[in-house]
N, C-alpha and C positions, 0 to 999 in steps of 0.2 A: 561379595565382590561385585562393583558395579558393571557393567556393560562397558563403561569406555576404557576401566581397568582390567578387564577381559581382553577386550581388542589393541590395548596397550602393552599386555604378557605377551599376546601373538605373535605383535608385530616385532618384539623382541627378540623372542624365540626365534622369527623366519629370519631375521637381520645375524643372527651366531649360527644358520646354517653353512656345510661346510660339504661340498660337494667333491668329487673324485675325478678326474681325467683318462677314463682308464685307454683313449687312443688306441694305440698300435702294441699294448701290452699283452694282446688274445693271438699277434700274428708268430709271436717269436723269433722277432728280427733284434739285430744286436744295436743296442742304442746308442754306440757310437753314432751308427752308419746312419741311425733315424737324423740323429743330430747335425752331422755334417750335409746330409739334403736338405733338411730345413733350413739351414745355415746359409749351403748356398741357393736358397731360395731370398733368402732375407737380406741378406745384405744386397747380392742387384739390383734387387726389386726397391730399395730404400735410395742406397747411390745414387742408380739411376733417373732417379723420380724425381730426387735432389739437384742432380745434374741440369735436369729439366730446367729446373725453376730457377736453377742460378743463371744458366744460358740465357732466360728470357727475360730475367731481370737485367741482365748488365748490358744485354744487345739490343739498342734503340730501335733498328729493323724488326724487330721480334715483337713492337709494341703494337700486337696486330689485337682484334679481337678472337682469332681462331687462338693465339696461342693462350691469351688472357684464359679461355675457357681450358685449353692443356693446362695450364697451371694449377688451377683448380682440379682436374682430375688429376693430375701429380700428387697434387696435399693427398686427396683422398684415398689415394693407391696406400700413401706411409701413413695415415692415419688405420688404413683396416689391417692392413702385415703385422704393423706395431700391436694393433690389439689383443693380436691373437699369437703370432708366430715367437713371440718372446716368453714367452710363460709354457706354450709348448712345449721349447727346446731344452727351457730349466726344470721342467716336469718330465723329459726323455731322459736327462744327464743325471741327475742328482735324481730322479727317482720319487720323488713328494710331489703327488700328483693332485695334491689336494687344493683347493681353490675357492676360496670364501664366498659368501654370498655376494658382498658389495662386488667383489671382484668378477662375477657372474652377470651383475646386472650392469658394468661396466664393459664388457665384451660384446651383450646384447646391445645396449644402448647404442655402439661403437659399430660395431657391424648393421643393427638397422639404419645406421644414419648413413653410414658412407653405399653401403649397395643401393639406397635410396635414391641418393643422391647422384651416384651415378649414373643411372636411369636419365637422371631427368637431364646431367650436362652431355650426356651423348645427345637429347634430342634437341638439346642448344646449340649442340656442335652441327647435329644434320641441319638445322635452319639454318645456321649461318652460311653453310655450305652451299644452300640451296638457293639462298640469296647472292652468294658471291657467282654464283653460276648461270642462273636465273636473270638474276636485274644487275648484273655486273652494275650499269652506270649509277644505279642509285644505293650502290654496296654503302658506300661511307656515310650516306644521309641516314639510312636505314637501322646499320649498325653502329651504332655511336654511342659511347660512355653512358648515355644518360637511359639507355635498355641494356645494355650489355651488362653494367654492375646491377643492377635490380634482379637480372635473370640468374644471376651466379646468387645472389645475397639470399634471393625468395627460398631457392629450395631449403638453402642452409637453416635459415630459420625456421622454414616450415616441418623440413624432420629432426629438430634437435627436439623441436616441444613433439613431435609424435614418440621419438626414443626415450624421451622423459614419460611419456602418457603410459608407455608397455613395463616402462619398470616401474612403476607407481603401481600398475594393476600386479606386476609378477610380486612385487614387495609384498601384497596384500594377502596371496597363497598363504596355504599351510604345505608343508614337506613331510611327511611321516612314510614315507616312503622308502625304499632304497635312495641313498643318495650318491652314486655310481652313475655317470655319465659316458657312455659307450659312443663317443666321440670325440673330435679333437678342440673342441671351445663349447662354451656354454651356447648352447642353440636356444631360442626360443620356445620349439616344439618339442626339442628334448627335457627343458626343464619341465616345463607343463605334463610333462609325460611323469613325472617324479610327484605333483603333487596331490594330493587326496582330498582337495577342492573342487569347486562347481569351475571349470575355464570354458565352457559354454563360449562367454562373451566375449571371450580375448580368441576362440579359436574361432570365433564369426568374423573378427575385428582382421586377422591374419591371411584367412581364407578367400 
């Protein structure tokens, strides 16, 4: 067998891994009750975020650049809840806790990109601020469409390719491990913790 038909079996074998959620299943709490906190966790958190965006969208006043960046943190709010807290709740209720690999490096991907990314428009949020405060007179010269959509767009594209780069290296692992996850979503350092690969490079890259 050649080498790239080696690293072809692998990478097969890692893509039909099939990992566990075991959560809140060590505390012996009744999973109604898990479900209906998560529950009401998830939907305000979604509505509301929703609410957001629809408010800002339909009220011309709103066409501010502080809200333009809320908006964007809104997406990001229901993009990380949705990642996570839906599969959660159908792994609290029904009890199949099990959770594929794609669907691992979908979570990871999902979660590195929006916590990323939230970093970076809070500190888009404090400069605007600091400029609306600071240079009042030159607020509107300063902040204007032609910075304000590059600042939202840059991070965007810049951690989608980082979230893609971590699951290209996680795809690459081997798993021969337990594959029992003693938390509530696929973590980055929790999977890494499962494989019986060199992750050297991805725990420098993390670190």
């Amino acid at each position: 067998m050649t080498i790239h038909n080696r690293m072809k079996n692998e990478q097969n074998h890692t893509m039909g891994t099939e990992f566990h959620l075991l959560a809140f299943s060590s505390y012996g709490i009744d999973t109604h009750v898990i479900f209906m906190v998560l529950l009401l966790i998830y939907l305000p958190t979604v509505l509301g975020n929703l609410l957001i965006i629809l408010l800002v969208c339909l009220d011309y006043r709103l066409h501010t650049p502080m809200y333009f960046f809320l908006c964007n943190l809104a997406a990001q709010d229901i993009m990380l809840v949705s990642a996570i807290l839906p599969k959660l709740m159908a792994a609290t209720i029904t009890g199949d806790t099990s959770i594929s690999f794609n669907a691992c490096l979908a979570q990871i991907f999902m979660f590195a990109l929006c916590v990323d990314t939230d970093f970076f428009l809070l500190a888009v949020m404090a400069f605007d601020r600091y400029v609306a405060i600071c240079i009042p007179l030159r607020y509107c010269l300063i902040m204007n469409p032609k910075l304000c959509i590059p600042l939202v767009i840059t991070p965007w594209i810049l951690y989608v390719c980082n979230g893609i780069y971590y699951c290209l290296l996680l795809s690459a692992l081997s798993y021969c491990q337990s594959h029992d996850l003693n938390y509530i979503f696929c973590d980055i350092k929790t999977i890494m913790g499962l494989s019986c690969s060199d992750t050297t490079y991805i725990q420098t890259l993390i670190s």
